[in-house]
PyMOL Python script that loads the backbone (N, CA, C, O; Angstrom):
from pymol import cmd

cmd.read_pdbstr("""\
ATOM      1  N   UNK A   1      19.798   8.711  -3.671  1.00  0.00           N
ATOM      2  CA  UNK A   1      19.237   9.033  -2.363  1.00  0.00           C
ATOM      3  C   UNK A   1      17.827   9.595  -2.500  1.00  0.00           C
ATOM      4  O   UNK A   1      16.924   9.241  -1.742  1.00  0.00           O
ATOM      5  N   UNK A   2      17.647  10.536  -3.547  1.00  0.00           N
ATOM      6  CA  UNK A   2      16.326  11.298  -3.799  1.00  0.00           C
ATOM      7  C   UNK A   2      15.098   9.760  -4.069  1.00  0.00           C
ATOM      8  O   UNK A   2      14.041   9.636  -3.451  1.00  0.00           O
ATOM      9  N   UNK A   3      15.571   8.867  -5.015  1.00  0.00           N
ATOM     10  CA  UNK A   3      14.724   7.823  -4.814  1.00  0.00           C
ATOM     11  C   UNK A   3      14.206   7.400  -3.526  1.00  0.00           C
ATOM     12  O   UNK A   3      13.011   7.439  -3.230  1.00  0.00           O
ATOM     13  N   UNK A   4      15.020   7.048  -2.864  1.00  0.00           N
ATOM     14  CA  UNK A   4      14.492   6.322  -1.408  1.00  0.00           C
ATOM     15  C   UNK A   4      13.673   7.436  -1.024  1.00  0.00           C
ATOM     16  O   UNK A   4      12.474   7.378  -1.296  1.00  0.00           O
ATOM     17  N   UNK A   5      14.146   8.461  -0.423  1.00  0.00           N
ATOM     18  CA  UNK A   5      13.391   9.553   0.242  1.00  0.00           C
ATOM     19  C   UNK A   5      11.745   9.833  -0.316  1.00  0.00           C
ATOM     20  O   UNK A   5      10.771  10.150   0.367  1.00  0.00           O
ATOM     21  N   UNK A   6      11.834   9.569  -1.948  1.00  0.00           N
ATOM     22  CA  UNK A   6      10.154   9.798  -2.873  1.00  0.00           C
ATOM     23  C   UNK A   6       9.434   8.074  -2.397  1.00  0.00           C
ATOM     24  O   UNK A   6       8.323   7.911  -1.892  1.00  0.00           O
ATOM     25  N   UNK A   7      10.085   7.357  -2.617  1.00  0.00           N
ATOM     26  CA  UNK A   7       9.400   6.537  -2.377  1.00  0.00           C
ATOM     27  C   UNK A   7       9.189   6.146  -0.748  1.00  0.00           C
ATOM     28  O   UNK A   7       8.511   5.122  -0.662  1.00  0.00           O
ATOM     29  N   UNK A   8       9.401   6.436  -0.044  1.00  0.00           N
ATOM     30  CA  UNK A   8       8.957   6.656   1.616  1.00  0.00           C
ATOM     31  C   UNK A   8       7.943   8.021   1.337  1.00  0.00           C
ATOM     32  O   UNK A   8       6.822   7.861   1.821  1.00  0.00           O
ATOM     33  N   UNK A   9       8.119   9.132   0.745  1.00  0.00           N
ATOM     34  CA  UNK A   9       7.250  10.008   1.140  1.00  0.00           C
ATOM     35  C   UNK A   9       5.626   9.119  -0.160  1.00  0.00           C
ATOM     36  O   UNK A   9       4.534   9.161   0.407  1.00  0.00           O
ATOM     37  N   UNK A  10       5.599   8.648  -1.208  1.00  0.00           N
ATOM     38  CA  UNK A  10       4.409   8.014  -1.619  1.00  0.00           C
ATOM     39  C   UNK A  10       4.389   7.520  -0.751  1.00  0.00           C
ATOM     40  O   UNK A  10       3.857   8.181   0.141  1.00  0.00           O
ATOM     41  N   UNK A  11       4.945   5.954  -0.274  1.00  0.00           N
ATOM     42  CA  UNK A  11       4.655   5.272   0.720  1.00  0.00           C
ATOM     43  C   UNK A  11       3.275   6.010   1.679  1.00  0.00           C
ATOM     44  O   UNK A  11       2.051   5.888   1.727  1.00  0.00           O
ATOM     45  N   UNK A  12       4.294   6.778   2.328  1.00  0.00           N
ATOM     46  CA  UNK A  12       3.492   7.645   3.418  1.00  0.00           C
ATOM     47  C   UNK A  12       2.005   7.947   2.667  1.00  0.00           C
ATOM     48  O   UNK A  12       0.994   7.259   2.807  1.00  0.00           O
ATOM     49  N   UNK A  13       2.115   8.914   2.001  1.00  0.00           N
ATOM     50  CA  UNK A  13       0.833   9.279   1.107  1.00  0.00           C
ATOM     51  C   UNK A  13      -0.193   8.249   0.951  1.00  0.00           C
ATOM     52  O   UNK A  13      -1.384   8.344   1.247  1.00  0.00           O
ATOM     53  N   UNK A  14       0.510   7.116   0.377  1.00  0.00           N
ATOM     54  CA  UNK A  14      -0.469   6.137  -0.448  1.00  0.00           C
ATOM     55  C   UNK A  14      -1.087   5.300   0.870  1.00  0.00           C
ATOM     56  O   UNK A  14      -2.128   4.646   0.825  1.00  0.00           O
ATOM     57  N   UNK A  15      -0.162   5.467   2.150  1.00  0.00           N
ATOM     58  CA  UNK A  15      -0.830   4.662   3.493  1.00  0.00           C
ATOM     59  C   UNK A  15      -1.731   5.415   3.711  1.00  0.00           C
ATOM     60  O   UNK A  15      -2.847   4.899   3.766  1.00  0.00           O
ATOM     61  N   UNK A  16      -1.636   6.723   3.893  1.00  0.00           N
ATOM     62  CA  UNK A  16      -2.361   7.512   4.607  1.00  0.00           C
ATOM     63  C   UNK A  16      -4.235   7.926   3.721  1.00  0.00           C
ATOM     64  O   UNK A  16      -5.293   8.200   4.287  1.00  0.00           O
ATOM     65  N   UNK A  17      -3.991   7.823   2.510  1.00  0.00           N
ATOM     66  CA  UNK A  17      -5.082   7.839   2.049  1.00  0.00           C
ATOM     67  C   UNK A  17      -5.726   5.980   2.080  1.00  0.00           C
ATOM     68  O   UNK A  17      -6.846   5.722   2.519  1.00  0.00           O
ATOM     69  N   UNK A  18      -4.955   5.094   1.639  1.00  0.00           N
ATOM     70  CA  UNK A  18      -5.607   4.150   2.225  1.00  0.00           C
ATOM     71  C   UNK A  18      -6.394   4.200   3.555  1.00  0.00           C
ATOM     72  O   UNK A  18      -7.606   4.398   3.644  1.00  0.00           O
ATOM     73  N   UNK A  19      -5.550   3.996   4.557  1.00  0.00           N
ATOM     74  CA  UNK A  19      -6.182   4.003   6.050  1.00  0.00           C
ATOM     75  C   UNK A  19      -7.222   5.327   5.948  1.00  0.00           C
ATOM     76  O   UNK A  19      -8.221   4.831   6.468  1.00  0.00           O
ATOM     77  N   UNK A  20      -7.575   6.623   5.619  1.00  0.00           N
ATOM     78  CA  UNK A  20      -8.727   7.403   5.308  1.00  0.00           C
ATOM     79  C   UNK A  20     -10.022   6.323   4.575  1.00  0.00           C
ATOM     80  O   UNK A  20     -11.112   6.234   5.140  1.00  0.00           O
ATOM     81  N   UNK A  21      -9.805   5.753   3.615  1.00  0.00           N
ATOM     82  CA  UNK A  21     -11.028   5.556   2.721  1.00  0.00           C
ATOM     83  C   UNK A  21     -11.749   3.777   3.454  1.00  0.00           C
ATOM     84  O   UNK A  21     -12.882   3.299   3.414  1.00  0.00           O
ATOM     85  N   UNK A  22     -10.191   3.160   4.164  1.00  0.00           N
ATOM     86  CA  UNK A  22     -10.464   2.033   4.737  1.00  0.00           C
ATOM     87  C   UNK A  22     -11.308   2.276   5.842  1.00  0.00           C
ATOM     88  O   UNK A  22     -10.757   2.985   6.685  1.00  0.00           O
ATOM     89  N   UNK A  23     -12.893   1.800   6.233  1.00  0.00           N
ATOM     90  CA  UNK A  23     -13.494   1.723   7.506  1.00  0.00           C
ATOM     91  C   UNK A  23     -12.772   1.125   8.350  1.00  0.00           C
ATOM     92  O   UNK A  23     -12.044   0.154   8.143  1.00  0.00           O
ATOM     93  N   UNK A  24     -13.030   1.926   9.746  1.00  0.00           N
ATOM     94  CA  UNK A  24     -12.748   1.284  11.024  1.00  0.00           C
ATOM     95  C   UNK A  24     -11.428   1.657  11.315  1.00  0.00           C
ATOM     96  O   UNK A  24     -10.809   2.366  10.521  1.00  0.00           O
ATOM     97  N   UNK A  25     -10.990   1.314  12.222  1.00  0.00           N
ATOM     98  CA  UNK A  25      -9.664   1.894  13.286  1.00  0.00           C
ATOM     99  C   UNK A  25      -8.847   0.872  13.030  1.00  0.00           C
ATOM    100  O   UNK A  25      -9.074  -0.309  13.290  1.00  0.00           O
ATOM    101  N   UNK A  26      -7.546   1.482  12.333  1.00  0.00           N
ATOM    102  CA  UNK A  26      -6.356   0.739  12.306  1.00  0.00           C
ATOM    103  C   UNK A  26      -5.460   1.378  13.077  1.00  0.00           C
ATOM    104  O   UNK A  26      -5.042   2.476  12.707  1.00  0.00           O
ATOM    105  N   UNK A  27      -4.889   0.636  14.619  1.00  0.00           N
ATOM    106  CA  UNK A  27      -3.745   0.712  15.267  1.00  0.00           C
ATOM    107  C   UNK A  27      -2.758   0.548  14.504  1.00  0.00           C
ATOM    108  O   UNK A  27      -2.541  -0.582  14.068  1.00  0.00           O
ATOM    109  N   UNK A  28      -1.919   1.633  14.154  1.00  0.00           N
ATOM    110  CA  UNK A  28      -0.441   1.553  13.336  1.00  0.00           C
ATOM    111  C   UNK A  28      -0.059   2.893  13.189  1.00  0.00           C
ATOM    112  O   UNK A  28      -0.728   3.782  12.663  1.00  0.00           O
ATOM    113  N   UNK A  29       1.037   2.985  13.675  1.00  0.00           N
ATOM    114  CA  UNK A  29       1.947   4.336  13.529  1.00  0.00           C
ATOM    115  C   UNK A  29       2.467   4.895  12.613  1.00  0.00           C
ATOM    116  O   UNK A  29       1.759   4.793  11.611  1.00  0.00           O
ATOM    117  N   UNK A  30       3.104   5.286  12.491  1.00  0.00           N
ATOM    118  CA  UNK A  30       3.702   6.522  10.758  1.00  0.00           C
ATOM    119  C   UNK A  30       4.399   5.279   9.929  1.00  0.00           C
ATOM    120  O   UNK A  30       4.295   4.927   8.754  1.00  0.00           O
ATOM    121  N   UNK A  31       5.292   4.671  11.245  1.00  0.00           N
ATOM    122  CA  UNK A  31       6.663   3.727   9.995  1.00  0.00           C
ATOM    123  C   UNK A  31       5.334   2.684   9.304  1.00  0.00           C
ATOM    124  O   UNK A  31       5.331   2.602   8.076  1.00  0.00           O
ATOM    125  N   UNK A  32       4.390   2.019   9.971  1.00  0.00           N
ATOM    126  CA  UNK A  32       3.910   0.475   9.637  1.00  0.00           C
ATOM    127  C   UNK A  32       2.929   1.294   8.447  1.00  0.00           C
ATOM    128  O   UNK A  32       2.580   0.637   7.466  1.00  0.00           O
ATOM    129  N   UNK A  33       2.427   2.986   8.587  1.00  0.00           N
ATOM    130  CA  UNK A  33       1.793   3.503   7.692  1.00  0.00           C
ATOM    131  C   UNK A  33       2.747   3.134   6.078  1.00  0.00           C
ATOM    132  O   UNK A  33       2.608   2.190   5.301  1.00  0.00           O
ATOM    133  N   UNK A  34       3.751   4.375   6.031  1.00  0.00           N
ATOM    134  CA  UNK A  34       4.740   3.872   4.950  1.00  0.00           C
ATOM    135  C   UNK A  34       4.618   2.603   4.728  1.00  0.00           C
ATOM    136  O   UNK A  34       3.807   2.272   3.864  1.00  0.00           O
ATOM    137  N   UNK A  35       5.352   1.599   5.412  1.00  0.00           N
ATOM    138  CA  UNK A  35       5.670   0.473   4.945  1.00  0.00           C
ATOM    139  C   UNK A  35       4.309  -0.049   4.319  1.00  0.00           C
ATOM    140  O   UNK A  35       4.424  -0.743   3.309  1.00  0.00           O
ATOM    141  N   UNK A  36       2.686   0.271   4.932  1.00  0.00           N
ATOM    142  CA  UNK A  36       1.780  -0.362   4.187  1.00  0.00           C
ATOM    143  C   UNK A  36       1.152   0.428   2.234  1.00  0.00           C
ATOM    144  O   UNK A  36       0.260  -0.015   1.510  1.00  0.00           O
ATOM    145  N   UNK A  37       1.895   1.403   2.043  1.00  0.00           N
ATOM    146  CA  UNK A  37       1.799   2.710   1.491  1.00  0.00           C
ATOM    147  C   UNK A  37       2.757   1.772   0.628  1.00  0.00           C
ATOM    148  O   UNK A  37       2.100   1.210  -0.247  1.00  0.00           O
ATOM    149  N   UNK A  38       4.042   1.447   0.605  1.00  0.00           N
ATOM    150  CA  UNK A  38       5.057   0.958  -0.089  1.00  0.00           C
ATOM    151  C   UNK A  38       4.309  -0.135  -0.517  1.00  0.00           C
ATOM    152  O   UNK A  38       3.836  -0.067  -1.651  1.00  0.00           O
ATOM    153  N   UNK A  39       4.005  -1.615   0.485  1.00  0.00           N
ATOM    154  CA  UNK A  39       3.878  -2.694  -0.061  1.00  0.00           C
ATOM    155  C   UNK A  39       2.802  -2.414  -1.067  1.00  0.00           C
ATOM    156  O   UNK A  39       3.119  -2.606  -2.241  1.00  0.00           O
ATOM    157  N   UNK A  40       1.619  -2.006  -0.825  1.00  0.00           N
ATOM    158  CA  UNK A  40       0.155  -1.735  -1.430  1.00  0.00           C
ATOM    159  C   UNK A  40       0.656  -1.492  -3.265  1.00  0.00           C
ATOM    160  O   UNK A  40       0.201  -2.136  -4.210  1.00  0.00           O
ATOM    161  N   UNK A  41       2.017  -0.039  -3.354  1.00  0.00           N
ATOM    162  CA  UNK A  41       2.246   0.005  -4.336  1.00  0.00           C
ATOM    163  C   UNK A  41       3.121  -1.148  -5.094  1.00  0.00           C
ATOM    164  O   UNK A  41       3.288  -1.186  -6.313  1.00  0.00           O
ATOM    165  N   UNK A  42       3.662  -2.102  -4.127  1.00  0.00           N
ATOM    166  CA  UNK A  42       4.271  -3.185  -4.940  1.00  0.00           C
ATOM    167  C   UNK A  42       3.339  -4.286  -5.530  1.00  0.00           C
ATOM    168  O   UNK A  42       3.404  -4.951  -6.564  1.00  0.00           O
ATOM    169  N   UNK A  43       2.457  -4.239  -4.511  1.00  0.00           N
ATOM    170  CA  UNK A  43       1.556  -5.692  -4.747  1.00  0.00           C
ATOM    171  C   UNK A  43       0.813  -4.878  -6.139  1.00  0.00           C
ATOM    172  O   UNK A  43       0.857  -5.459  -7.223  1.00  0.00           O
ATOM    173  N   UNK A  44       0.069  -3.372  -6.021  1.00  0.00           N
ATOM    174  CA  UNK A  44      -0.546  -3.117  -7.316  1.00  0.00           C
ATOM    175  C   UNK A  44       0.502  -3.660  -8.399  1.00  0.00           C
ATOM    176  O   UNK A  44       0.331  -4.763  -8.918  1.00  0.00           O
ATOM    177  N   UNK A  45       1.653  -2.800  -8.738  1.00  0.00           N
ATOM    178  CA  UNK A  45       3.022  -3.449  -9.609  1.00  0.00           C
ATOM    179  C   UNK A  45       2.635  -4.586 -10.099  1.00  0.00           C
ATOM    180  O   UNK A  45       2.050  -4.670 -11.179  1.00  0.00           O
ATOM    181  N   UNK A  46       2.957  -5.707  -9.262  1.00  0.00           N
ATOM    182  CA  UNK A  46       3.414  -6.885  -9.798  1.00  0.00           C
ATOM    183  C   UNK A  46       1.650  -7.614 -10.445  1.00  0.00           C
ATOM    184  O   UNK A  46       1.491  -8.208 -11.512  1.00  0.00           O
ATOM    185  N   UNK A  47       1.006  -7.431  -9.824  1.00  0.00           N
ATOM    186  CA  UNK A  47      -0.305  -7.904  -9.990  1.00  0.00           C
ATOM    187  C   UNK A  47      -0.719  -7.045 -11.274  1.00  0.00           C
ATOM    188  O   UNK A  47      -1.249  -7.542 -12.268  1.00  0.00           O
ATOM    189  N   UNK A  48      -0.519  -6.169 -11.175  1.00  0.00           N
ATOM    190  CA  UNK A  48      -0.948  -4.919 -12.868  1.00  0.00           C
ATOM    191  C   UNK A  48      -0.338  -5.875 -13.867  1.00  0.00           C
ATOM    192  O   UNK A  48      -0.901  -6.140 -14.929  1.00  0.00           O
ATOM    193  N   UNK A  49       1.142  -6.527 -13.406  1.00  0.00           N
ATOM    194  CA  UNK A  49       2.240  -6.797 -14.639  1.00  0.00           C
ATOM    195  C   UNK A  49       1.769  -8.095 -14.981  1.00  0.00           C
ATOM    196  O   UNK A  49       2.123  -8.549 -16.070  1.00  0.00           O
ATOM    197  N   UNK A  50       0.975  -8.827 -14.183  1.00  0.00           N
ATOM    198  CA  UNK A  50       0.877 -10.320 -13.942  1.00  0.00           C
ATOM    199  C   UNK A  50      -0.468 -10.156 -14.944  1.00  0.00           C
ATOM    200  O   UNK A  50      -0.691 -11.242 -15.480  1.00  0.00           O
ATOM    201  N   UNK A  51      -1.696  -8.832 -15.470  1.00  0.00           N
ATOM    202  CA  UNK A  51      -2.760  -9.343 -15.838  1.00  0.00           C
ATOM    203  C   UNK A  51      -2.209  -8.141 -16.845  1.00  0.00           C
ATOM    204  O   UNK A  51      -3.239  -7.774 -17.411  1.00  0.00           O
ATOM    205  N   UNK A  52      -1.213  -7.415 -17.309  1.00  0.00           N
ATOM    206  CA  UNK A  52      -0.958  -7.050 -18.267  1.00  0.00           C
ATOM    207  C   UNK A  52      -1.380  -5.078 -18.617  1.00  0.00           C
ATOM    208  O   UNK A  52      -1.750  -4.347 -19.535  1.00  0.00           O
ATOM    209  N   UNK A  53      -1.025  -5.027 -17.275  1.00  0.00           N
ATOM    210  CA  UNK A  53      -1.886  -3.758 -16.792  1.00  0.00           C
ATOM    211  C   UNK A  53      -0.354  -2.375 -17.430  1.00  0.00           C
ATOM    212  O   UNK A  53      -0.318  -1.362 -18.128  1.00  0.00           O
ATOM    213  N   UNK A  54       0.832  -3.382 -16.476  1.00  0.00           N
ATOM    214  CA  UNK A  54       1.794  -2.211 -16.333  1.00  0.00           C
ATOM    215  C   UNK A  54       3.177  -3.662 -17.355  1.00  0.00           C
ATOM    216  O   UNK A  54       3.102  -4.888 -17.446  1.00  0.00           O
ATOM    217  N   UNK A  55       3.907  -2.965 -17.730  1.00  0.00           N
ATOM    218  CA  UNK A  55       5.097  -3.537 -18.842  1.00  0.00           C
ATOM    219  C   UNK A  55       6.389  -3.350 -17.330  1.00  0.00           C
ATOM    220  O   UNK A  55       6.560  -2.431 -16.530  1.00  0.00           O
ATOM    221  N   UNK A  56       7.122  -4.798 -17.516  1.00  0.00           N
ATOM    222  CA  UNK A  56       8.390  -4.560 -16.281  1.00  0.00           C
ATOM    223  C   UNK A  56       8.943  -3.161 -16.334  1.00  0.00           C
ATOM    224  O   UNK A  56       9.397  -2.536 -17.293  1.00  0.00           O
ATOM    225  N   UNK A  57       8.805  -2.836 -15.135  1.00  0.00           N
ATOM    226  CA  UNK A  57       9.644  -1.597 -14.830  1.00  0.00           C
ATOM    227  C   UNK A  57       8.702  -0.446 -15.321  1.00  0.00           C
ATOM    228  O   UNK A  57       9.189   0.510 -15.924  1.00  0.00           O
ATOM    229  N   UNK A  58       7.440  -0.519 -15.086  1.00  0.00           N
ATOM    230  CA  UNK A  58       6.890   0.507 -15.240  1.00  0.00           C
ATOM    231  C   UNK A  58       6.251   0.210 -13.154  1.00  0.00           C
ATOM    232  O   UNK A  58       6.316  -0.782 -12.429  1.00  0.00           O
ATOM    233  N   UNK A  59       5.776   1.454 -12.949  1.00  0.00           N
ATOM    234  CA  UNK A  59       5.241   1.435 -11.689  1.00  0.00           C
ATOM    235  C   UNK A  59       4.195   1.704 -11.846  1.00  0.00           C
ATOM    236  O   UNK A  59       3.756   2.266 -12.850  1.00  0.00           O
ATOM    237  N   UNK A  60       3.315   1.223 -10.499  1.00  0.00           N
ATOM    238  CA  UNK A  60       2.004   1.137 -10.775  1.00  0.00           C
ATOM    239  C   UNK A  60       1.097   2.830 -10.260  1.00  0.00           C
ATOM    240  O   UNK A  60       1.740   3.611  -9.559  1.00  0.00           O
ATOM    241  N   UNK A  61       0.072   3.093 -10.564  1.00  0.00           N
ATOM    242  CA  UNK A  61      -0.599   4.651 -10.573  1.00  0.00           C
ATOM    243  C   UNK A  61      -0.638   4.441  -9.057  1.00  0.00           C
ATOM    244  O   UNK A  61      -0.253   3.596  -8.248  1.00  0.00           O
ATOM    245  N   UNK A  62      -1.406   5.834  -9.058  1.00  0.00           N
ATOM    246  CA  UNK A  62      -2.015   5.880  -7.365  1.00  0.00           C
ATOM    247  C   UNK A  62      -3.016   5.326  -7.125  1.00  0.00           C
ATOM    248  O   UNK A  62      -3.132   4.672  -6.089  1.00  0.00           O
ATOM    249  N   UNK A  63      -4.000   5.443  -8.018  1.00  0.00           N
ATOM    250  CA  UNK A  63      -5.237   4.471  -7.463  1.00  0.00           C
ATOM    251  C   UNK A  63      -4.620   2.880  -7.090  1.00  0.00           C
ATOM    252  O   UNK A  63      -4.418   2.338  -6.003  1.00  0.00           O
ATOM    253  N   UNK A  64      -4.428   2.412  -8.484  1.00  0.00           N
ATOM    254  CA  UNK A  64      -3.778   1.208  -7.944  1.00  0.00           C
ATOM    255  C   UNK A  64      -2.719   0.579  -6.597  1.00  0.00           C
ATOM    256  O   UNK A  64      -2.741  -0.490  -5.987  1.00  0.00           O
ATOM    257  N   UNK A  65      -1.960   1.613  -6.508  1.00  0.00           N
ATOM    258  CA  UNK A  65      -0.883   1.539  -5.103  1.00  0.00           C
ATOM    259  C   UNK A  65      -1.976   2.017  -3.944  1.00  0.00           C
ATOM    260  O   UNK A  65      -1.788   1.389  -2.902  1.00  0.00           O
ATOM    261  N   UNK A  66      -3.033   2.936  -3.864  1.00  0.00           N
ATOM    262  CA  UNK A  66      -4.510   2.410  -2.659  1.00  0.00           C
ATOM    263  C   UNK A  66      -5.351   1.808  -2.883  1.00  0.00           C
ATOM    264  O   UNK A  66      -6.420   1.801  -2.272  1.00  0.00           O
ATOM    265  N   UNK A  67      -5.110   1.295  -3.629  1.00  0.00           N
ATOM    266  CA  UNK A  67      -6.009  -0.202  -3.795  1.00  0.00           C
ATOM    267  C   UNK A  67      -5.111  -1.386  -3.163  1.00  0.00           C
ATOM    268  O   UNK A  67      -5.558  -2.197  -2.351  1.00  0.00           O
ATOM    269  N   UNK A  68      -3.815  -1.376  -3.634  1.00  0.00           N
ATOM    270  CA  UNK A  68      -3.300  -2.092  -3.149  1.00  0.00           C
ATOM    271  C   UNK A  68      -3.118  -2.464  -1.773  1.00  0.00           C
ATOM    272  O   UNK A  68      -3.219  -3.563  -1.227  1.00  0.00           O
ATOM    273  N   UNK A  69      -2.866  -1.474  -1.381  1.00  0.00           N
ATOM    274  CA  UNK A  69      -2.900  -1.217  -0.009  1.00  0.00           C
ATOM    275  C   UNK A  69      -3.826  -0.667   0.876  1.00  0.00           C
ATOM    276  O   UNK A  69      -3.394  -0.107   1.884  1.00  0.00           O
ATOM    277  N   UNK A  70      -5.692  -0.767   0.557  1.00  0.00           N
ATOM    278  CA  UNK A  70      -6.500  -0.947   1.099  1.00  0.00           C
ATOM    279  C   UNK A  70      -6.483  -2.876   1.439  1.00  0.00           C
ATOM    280  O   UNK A  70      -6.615  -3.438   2.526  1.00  0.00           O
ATOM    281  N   UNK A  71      -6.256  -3.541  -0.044  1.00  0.00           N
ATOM    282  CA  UNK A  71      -6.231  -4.896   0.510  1.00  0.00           C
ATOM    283  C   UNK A  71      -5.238  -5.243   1.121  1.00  0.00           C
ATOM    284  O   UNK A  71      -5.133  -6.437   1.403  1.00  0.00           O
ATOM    285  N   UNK A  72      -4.293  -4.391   1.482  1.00  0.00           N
ATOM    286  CA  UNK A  72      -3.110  -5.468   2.440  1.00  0.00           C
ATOM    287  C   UNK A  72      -4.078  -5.092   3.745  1.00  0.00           C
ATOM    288  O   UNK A  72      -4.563  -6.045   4.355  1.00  0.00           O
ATOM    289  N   UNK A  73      -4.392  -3.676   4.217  1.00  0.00           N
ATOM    290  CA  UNK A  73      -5.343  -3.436   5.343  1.00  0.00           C
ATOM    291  C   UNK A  73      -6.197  -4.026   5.809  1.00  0.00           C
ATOM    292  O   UNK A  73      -6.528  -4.071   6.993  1.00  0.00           O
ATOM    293  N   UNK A  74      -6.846  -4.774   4.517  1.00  0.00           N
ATOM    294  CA  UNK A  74      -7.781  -6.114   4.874  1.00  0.00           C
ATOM    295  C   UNK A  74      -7.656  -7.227   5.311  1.00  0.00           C
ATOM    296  O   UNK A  74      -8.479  -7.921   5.909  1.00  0.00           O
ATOM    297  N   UNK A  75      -6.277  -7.504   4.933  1.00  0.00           N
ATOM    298  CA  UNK A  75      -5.423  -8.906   5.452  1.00  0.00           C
ATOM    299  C   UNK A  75      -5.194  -8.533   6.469  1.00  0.00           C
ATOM    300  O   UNK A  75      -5.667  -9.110   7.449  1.00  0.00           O
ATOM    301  N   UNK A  76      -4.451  -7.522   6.584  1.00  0.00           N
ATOM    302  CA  UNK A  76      -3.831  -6.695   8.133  1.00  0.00           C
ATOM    303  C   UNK A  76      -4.784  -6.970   9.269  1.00  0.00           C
ATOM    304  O   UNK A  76      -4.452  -7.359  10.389  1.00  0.00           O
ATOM    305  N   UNK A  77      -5.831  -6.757   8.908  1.00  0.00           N
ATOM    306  CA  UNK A  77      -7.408  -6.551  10.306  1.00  0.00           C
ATOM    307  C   UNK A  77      -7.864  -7.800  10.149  1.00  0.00           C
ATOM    308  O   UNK A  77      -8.710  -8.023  11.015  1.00  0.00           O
ATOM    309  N   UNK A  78      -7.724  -8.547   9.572  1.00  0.00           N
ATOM    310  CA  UNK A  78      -8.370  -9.941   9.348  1.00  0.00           C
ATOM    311  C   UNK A  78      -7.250 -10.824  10.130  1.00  0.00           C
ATOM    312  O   UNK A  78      -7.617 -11.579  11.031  1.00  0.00           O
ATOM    313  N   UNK A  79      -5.469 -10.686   9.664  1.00  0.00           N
ATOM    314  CA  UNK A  79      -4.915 -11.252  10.787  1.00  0.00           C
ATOM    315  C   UNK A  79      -5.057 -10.717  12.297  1.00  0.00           C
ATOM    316  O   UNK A  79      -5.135 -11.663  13.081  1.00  0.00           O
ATOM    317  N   UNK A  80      -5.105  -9.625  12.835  1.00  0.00           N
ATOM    318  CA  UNK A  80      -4.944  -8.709  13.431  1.00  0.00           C
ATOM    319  C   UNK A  80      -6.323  -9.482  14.491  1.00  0.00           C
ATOM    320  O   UNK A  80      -5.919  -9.935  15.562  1.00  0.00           O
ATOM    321  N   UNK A  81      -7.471  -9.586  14.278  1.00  0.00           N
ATOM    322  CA  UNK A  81      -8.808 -10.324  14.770  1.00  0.00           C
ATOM    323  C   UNK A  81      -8.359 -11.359  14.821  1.00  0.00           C
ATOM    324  O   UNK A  81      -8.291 -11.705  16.001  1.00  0.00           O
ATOM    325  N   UNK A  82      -7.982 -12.108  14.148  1.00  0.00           N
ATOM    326  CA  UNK A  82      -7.665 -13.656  14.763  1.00  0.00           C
ATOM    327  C   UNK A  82      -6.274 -14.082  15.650  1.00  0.00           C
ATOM    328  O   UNK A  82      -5.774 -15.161  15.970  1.00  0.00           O
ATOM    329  N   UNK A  83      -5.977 -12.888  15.837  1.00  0.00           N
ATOM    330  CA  UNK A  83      -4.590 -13.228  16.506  1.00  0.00           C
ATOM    331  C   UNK A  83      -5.103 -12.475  18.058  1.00  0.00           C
ATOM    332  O   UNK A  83      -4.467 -12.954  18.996  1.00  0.00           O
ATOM    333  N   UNK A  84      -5.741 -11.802  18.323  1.00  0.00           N
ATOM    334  CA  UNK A  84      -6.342 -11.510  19.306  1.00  0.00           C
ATOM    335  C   UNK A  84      -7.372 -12.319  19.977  1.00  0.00           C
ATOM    336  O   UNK A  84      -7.921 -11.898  20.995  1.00  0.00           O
TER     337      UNK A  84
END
""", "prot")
cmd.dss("prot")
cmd.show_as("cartoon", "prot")
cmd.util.cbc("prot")
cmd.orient("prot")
């Protein structure tokens, strides 16, 4: 249980400093925060493991999990403009 609960509270963290360092106004509430906080740290993960960064089953740092999830923010506002 303590897992889920740490990884929603990074989540949270890792959204919330993303959306800080990301320019411009992102419409999104606490949950779509987390959830972008979570994915950011998966996509760093698998992409670290894919160029030899992180070994399976290691997780990826913090920079990397807001990095990650500065570029999902980018996709996010880029779909987000064309769907409007």
């Amino acid at each position: 249980m303590m897992g889920v609960v740490g990884t929603i509270f990074v989540g949270l963290v890792v959204g919330i400093v993303a959306r800080a360092l990301h320019p411009g106004r992102q419409s999104m509430g606490v949950i779509m925060t987390i959830v972008l906080g979570i994915a950011g740290s998966l996509l760093a993960k698998y992409v670290g493991q894919m160029l030899h960064f992180y070994q399976a089953g290691q997780s990826a740092g913090w920079i990397a999990s807001i990095l990650g999830a500065i570029v999902l923010l980018v996709i996010y506002g880029a779909v987000a403009r064309r769907a409007s």
